[in-house]
C-alpha positions in Angstrom: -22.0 29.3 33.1 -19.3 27.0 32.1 -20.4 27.5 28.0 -20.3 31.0 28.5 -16.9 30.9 30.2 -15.4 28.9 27.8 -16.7 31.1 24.9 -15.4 34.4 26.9 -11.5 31.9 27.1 -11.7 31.1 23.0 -12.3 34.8 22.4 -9.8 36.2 24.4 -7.3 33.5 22.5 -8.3 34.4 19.3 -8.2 38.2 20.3 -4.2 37.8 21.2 -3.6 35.3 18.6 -4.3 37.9 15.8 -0.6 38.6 14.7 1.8 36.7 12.7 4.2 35.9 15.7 1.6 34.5 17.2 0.8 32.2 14.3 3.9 31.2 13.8 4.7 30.2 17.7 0.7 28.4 17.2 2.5 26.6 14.0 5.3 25.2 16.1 3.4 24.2 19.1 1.1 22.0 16.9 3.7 20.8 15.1 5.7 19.8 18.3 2.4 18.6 19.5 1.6 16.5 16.8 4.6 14.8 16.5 4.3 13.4 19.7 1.5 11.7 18.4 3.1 10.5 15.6 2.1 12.8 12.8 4.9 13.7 11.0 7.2 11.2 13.1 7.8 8.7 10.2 9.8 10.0 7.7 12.5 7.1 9.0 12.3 4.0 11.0 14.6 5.4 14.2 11.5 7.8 14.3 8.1 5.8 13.1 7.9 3.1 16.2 7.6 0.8 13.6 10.0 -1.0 15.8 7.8 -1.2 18.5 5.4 -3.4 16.2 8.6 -5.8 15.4 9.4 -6.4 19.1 5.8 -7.0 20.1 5.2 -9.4 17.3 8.5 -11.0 18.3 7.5 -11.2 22.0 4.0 -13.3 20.9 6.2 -16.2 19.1 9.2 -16.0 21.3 7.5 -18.8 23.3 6.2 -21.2 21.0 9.0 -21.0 18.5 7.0 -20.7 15.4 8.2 -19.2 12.1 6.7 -15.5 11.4 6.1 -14.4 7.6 6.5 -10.8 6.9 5.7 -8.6 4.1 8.1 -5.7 3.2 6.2 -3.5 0.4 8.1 -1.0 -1.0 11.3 -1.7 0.2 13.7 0.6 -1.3 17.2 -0.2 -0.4 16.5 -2.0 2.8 16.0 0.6 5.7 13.4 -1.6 7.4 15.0 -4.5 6.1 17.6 -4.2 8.5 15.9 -2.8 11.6 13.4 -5.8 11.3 16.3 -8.6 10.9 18.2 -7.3 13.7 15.2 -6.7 16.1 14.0 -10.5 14.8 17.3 -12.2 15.3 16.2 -14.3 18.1 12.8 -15.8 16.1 12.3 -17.5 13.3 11.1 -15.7 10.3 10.5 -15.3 6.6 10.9 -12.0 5.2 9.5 -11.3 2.0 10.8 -7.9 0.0 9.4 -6.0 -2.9 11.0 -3.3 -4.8 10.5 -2.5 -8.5 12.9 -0.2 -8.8 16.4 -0.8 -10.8 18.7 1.1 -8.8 17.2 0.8 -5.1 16.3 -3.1 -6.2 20.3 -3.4 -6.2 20.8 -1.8 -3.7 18.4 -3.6 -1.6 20.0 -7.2 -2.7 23.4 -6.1 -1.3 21.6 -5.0 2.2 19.8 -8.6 2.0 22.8 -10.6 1.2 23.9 -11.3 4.7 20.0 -12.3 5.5 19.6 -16.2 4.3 16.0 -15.8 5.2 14.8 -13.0 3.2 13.1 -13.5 -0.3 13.9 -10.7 -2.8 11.2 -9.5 -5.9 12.2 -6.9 -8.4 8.7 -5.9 -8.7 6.2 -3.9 -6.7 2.9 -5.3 -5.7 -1.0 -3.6 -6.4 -4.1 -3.5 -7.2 -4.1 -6.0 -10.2 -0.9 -7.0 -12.7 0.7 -4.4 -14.7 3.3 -2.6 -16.2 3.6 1.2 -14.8 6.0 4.1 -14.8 8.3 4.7 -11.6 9.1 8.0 -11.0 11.8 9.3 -9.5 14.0 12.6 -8.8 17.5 10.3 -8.4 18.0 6.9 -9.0 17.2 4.2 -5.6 15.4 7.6 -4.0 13.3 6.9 -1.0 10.5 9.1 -3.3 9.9 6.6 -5.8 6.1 6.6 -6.5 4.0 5.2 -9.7 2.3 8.7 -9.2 4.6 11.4 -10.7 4.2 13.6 -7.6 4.5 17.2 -7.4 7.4 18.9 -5.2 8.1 21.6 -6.6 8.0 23.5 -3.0 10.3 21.4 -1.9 12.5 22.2 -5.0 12.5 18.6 -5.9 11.6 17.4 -9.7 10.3 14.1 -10.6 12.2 14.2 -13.5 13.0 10.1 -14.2 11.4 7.2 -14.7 11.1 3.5 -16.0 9.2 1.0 -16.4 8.2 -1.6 -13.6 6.4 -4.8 -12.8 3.5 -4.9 -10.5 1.5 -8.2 -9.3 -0.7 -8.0 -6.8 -0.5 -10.0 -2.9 -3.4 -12.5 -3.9 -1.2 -13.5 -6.5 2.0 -13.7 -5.0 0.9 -15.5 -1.7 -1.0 -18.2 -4.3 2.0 -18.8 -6.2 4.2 -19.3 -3.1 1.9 -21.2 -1.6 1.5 -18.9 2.0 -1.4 -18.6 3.8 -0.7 -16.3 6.5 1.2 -13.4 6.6 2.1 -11.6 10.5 3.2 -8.6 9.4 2.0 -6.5 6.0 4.3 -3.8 6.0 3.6 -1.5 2.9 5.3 1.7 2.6 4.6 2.6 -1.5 4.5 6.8 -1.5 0.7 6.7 -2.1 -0.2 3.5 -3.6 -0.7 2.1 0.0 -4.6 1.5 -0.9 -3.7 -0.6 -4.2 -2.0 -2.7 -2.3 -4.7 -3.2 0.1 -6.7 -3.7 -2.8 -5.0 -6.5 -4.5 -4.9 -8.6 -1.3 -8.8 -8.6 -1.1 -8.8 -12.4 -0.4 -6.0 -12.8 2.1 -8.1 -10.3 3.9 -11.3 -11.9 3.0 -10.1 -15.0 4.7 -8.7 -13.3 7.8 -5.4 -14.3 6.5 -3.3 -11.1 7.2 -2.9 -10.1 11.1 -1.2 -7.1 11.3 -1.0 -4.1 9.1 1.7 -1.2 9.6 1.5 1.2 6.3 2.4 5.3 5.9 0.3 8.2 5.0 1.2 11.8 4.4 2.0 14.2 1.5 1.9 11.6 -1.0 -1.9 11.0 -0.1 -2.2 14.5 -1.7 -1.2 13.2 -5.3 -2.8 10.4 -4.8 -6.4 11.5 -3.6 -6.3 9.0 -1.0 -7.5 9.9 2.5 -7.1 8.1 6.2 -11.1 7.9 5.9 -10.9 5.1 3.0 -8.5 3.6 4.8 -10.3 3.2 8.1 -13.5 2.1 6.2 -11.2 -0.4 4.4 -10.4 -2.1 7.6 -13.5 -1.6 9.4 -15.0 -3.8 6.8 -12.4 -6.7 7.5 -12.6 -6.2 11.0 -9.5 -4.6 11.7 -9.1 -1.5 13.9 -6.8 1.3 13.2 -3.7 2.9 15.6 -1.9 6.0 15.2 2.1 4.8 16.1 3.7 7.4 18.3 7.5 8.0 18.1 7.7 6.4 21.5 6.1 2.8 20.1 2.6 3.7 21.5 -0.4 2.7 19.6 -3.2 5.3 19.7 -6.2 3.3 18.8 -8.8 5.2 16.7 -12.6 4.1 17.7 -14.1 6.1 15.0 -13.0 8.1 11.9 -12.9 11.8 12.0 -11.9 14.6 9.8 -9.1 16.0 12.2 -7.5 12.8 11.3 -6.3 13.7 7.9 -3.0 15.0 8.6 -0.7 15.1 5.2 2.7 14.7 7.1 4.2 11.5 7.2 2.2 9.1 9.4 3.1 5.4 10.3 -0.7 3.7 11.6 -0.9 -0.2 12.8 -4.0 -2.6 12.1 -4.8 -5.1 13.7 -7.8 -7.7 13.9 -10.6 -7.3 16.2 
């Protein structure tokens, strides 16, 4: 009885949905709904709850005084930078940036000058060393990607690029000599994966305790789904949260397809 009632509701909600007003109230109402859960919430740091990660990572060390390292991948000209160094200002911590590109790299050192404890590299990090076009619609743009992306329904042109450095985080964290990182925060316009990728043995080596990184339309030109990135973690142990505007963290116990949702996305991992 309750099947068939049910049925009988979907139908009579399909029947009055069949008109383009009511598609386009529909449209809003997801949208609204979903950005409550954080789909589509973090486009800027105000917005992500990215914060919420910062000041529960800063709670854990408050006590024992200990010096945090953190990871800032893809930098540009220091939006998190600053949120993190403000939100961090009563803990010790290390704060490691990485931008390759010229104009935001600039940029980015005049937002870090004031920071003694933050370690600037002109170069991006991924999947193994290389030298690979940034593109670009305006010099220091929050777009930059190695993928030349296409927006041309947003009537925006990746018209420039140079050339830029990439190591990878295995690498970097052997040269420097670090063996733990707190926070990975990678934010590269698609690339998110390669970065993964080329930190295969601080991962290995449960070396890396908390992941925050952003998914969403540049997934699309990059062919790089939530799915490998919840199998990528699974395999390390690591479990996968949706970040809610609010600073919630939605765990996600098992992948599913409704989960790939191409508007900007911030998700946290963290180990098991």
């Amino acid at each position: 009885m309750r099947s068939f009632l049910v049925k009988a509701a979907l139908k009579t909600v399909s029947i009055i949905a069949g008109n383009k007003w009511s598609q386009s109230l529909l449209e809003k109402t997801v949208a609204a709904a979903q950005y409550a859960q954080g789909i589509g919430s973090g486009e800027s740091v105000a917005s992500s709850g990215e914060m919420a990660v910062i000041s529960k990572l800063a709670a854990t060390v408050h006590a024992d005084g200990r010096s945090l390292c953190i990871f800032d991948v893809g930098a540009n000209t220091g939006q998190f930078l600053r949120s993190a160094c403000a939100a961090l200002r009563a803990v010790r911590f290390q704060l490691h940036s990485f931008e390759p590109g010229f104009e935001a790299y600039r940029q980015l050192s005049q937002t870090a000058g004031k920071y003694p404890n933050v370690i600037l590299n002109n170069f991006g990090l991924g999947h193994e060393p290389s030298e690979r076009a940034l593109h670009y619609d305006a010099p220091g743009s929050a777009l930059a990607s190695l993928s030349k992306r296409r927006l041309t329904h947003f009537k925006t042109e990746m018209s420039l690029s140079e050339k830029v450095k990439i190591e990878t985080l295995d690498d970097y964290c052997g040269a420097h000599e670090i063996g733990h990182i707190d926070l990975l925060k990678i934010d590269v316009e698609g690339h998110e994966l390669e970065v993964l990728n080329g930190a295969n043995r601080m991962f290995c080596s449960s070396s890396i305790g908390l992941v925050v990184f952003e998914f969403g339309g540049c997934n699309i030109d990059t062919r790089t789904f939530v799915q490998d990135f919840f199998y990528f973690f699974s395999g390390h142990n690591m479990r996968m949260a949706r970040i809610t505007p609010s600073g919630y963290f939605h765990e996600l116990l098992s992948y599913r397809e409704i989960l790939e949702q191409f508007r900007t996305t911030n998700f946290l991992c963290y180990r098991v």
